[in-house]
N, CA, C and O of each residue as an XYZ file, in Angstrom:
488
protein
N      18.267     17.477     23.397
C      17.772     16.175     23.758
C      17.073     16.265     25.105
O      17.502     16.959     26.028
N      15.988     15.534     25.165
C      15.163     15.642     26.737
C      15.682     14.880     27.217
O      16.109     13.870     26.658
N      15.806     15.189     28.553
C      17.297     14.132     29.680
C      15.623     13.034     30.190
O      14.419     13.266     30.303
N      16.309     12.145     30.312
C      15.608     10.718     30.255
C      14.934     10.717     31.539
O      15.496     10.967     32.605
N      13.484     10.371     31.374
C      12.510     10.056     32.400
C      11.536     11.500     32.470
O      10.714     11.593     33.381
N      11.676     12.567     31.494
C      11.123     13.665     31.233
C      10.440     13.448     29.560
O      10.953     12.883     28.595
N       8.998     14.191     29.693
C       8.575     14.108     28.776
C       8.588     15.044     27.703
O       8.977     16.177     27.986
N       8.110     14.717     26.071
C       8.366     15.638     25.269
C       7.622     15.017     23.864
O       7.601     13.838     23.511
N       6.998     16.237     23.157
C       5.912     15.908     22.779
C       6.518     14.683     21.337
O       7.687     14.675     20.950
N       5.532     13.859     20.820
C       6.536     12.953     20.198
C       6.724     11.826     20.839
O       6.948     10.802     20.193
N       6.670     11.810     22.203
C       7.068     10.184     22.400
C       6.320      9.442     21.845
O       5.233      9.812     21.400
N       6.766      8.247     21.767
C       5.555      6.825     21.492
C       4.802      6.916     21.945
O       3.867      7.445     21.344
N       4.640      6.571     23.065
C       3.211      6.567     23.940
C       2.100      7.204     23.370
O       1.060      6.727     22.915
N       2.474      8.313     23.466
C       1.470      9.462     23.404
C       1.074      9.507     22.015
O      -0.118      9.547     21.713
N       2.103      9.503     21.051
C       1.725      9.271     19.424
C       0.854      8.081     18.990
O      -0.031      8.171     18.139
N       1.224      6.813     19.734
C       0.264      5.892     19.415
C      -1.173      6.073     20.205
O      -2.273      5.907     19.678
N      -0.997      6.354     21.239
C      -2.265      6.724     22.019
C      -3.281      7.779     21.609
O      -4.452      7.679     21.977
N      -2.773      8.988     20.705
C      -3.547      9.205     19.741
C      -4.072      8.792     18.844
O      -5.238      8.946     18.481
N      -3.239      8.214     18.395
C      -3.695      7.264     17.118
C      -4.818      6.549     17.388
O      -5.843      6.623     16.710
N      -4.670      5.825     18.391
C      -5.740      4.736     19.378
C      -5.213      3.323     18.861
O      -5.924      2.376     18.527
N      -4.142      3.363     18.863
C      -3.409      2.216     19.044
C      -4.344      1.177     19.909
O      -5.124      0.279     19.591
N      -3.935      1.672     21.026
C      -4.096      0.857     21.812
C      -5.868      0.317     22.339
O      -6.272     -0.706     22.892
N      -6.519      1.475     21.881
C      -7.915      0.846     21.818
C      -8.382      0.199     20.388
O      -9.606      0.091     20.309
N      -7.562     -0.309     19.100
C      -7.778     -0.457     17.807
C      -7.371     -1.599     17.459
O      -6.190     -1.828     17.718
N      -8.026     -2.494     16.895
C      -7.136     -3.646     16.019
C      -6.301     -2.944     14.865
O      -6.626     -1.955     14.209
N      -5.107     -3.728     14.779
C      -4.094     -3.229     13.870
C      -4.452     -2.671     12.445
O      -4.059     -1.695     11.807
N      -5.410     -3.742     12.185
C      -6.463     -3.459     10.511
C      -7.217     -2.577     10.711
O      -7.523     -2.010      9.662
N      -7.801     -2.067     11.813
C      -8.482     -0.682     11.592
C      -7.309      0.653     11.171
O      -7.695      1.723     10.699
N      -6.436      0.460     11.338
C      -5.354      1.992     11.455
C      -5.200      2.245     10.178
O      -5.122      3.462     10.014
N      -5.097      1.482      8.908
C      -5.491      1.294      7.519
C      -6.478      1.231      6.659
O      -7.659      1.144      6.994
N      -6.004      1.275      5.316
C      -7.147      0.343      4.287
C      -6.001      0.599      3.478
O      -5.239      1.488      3.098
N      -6.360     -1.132      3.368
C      -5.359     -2.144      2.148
C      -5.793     -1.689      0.960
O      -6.974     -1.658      0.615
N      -4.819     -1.316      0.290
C      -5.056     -1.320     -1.502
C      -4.003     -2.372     -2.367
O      -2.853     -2.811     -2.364
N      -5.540     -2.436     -3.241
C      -4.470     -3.799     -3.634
C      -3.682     -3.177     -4.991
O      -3.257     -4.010     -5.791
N      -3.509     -2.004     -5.231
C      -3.068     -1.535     -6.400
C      -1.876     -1.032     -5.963
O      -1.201     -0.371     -6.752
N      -1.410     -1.270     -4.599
C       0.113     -0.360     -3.955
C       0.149     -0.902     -2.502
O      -0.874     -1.276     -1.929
N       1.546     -0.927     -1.861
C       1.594     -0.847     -0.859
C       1.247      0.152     -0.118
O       1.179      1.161     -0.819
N       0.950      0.392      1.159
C       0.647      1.534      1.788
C       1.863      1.631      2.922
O       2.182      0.678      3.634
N       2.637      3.261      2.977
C       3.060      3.272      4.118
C       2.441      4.934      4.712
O       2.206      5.989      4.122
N       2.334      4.461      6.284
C       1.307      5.554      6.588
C       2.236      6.134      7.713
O       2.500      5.341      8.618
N       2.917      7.728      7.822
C       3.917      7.689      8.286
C       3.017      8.240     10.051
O       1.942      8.838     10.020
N       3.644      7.924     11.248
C       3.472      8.026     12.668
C       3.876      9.315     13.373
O       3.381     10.190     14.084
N       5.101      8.958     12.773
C       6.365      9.882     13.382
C       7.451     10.294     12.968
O       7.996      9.434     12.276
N       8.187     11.464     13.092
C       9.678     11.347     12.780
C      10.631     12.489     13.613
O      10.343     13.097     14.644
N      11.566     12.539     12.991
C      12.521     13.462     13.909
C      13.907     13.247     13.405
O      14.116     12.391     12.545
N      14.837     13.959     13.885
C      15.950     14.449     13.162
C      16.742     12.667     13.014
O      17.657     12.376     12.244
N      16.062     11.741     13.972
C      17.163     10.348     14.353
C      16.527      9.305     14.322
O      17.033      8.235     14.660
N      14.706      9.482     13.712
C      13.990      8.137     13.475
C      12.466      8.763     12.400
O      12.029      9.825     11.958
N      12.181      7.543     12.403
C      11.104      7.784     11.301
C      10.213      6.137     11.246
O      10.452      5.076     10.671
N       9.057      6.641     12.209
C       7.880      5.345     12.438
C       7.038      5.797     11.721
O       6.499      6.903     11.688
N       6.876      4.501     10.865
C       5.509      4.340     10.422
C       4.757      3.291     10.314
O       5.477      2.310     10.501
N       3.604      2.958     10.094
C       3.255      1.295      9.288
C       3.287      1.373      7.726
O       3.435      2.208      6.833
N       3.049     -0.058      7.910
C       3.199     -0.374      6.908
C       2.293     -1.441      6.148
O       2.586     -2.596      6.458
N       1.029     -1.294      5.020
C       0.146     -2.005      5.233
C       0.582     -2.789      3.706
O       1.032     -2.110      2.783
N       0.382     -4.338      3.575
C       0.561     -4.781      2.254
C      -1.218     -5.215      2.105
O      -2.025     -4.711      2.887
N      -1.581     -6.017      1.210
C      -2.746     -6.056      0.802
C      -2.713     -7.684      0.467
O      -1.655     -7.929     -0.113
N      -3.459     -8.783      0.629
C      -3.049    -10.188      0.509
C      -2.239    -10.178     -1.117
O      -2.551     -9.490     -2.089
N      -0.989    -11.307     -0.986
C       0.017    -11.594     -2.140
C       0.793    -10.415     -2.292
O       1.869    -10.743     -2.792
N       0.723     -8.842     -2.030
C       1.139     -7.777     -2.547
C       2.395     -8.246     -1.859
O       2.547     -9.016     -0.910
N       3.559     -7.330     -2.860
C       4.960     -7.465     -2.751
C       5.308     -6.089     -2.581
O       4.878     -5.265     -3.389
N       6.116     -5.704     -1.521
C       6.934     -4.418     -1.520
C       8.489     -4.856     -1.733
O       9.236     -5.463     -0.966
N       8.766     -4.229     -3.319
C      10.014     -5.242     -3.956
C      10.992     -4.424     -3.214
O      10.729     -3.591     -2.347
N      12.733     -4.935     -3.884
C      13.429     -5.044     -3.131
C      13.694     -3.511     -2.975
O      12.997     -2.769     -3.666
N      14.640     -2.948     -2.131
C      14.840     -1.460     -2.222
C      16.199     -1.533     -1.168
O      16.982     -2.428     -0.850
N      16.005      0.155     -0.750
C      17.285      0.191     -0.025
C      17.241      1.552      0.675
O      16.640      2.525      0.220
N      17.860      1.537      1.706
C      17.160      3.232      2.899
C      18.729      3.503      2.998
O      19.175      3.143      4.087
N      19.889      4.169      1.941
C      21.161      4.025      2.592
C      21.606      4.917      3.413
O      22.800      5.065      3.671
N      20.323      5.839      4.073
C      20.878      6.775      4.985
C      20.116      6.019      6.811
O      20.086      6.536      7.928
N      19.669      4.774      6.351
C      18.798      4.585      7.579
C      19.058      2.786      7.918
O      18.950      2.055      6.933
N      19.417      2.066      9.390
C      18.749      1.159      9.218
C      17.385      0.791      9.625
O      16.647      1.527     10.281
N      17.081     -0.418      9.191
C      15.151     -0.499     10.024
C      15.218     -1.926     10.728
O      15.956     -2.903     10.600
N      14.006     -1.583     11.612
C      13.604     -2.467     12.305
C      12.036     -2.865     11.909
O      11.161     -2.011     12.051
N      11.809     -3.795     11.557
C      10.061     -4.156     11.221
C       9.672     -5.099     12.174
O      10.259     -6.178     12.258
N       8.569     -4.743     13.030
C       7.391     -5.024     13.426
C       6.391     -5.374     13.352
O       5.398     -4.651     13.435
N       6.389     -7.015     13.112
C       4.877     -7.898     12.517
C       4.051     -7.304     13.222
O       4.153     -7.245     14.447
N       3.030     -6.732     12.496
C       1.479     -6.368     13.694
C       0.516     -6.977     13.751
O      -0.403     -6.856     14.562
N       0.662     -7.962     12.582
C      -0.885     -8.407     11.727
C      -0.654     -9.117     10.793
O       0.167     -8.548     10.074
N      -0.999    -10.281     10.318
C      -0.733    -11.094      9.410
C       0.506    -12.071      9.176
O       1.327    -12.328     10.056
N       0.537    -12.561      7.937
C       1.625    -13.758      7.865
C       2.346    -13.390      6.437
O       1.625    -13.199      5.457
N       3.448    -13.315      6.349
C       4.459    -13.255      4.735
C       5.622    -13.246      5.208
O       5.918    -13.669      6.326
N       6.361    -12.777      4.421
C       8.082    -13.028      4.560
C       8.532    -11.742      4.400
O       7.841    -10.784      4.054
N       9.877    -11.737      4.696
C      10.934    -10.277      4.358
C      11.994    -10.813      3.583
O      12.506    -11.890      3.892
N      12.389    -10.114      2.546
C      13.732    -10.820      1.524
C      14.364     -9.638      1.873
O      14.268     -8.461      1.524
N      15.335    -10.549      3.006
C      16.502     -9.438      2.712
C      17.802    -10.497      2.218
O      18.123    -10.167      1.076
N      18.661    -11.681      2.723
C      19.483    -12.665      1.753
C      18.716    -13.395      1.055
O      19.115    -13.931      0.021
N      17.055    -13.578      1.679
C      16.670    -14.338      1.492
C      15.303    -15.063      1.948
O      15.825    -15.414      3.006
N      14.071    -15.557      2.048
C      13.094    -15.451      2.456
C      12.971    -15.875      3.522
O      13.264    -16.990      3.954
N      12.421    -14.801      4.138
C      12.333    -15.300      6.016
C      11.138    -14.850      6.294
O      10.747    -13.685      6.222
N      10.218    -16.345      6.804
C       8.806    -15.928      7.085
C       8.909    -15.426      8.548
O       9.568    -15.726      9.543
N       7.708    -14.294      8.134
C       7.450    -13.397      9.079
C       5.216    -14.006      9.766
O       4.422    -14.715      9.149
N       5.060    -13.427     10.903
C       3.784    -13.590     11.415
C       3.789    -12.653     12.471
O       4.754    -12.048     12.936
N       2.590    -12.602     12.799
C       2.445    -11.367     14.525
C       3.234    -11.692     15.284
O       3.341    -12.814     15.780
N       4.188    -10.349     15.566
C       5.073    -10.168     16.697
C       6.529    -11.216     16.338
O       7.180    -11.934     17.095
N       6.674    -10.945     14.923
C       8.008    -11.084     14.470
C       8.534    -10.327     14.284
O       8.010     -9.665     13.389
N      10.275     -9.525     14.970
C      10.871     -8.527     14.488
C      11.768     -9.206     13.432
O      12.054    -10.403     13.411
N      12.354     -7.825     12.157
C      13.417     -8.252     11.359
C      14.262     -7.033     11.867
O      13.867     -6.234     12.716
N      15.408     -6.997     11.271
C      16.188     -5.900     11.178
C      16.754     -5.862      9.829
O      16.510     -6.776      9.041
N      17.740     -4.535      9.400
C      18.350     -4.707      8.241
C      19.157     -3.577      8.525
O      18.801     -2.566      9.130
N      20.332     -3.836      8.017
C      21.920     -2.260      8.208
C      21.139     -1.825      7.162
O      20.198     -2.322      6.542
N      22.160     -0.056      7.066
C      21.903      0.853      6.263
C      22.230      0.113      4.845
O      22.887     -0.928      4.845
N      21.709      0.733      3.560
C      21.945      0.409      2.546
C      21.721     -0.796      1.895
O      21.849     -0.974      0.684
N      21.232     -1.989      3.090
C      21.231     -3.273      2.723
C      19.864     -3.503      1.800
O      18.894     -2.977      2.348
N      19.529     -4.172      0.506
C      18.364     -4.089     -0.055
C      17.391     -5.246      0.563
O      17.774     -6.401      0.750
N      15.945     -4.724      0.883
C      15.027     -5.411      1.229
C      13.911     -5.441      0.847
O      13.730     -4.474      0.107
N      12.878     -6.148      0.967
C      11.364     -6.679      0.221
C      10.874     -7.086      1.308
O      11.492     -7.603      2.239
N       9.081     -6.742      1.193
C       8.856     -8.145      2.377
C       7.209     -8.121      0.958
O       6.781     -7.328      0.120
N       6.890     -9.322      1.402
C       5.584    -10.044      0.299
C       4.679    -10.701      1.711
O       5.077    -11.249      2.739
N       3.485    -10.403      1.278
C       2.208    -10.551      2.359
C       2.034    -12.010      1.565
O       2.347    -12.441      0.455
N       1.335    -12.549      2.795
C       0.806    -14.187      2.646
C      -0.444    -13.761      1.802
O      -0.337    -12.709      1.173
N      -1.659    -14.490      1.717
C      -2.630    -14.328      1.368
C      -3.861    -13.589      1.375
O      -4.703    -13.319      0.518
N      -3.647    -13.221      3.183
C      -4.130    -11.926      3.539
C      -3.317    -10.731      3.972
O      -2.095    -10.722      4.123
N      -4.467     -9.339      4.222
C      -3.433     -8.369      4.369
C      -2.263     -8.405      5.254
O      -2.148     -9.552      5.685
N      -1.241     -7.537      5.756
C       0.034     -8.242      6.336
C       0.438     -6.235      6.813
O       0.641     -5.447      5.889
N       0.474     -5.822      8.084
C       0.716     -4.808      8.681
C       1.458     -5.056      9.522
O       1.491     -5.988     10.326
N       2.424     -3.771      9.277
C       3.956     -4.141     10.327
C       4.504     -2.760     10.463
O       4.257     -1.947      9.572
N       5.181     -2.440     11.431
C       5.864     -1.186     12.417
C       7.220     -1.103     11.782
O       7.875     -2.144     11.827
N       7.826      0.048     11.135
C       8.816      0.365     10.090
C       9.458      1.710     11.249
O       9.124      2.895     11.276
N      10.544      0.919     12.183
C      11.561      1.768     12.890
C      12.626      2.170     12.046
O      13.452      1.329     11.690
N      12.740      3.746     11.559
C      14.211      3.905     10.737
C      15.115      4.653     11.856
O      14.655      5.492     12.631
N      16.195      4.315     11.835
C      17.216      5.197     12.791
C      18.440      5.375     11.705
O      18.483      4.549     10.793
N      19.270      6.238     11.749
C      19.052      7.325     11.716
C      18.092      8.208     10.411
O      17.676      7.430      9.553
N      17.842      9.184     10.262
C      17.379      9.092      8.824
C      17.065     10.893      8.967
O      16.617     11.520      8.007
């Protein structure tokens, strides 16, 4: 483990800053298909696993289940919901969470709908 405040290749920063995160609208880092969800993976490592996650307007990513991981999702872009008891609308810069094993969905509003998929452990 790198002792904290030391760098190592992999951090966020630097992974999104390649990417060009930070010089990019969220909809450029994709292309929506409307025949599948898209997940486009970032990062990973022995204790997480980032990626996005792009839906396509109405598309549904049905219910499922990560039972070695929980997640954290990250509205980036757009408006829909996450079913995890139950429908909870989501929009930019809404987090959800969900425990390991718990089954979840999320369904895009009308337009496309991109969001940040934190797994720990995995």
């Amino acid at each position: 483990m790198t002792p904290m405040g030391e760098r190592a290749m992999g951090n966020l920063d630097e992974v999104l800053d390649n990417l060009g995160v930070f010089r990019a609208a969220a909809r450029e880092l994709v292309q929506f298909c409307p025949s599948g969800f898209r997940r486009i993976p970032i990062s990973q490592g022995p204790d997480f696993y980032l990626s996005l996650q792009a839906l396509d307007g109405g598309q549904v990513a049905y219910a499922h289940t990560h039972p070695d991981s929980e997640e954290w999702t990250v509205v980036l872009d757009g408006k829909g919901e996450a079913m995890i008891h139950e429908a909870i609308p989501l929009e930019a810069g809404s987090v959800v969470g969900r425990a390991a094993a718990h089954p979840h969905g999320f369904r895009a509003g009308p337009d496309p709908f991109l969001m940040l998929s934190i797994q720990i452990p995995r």
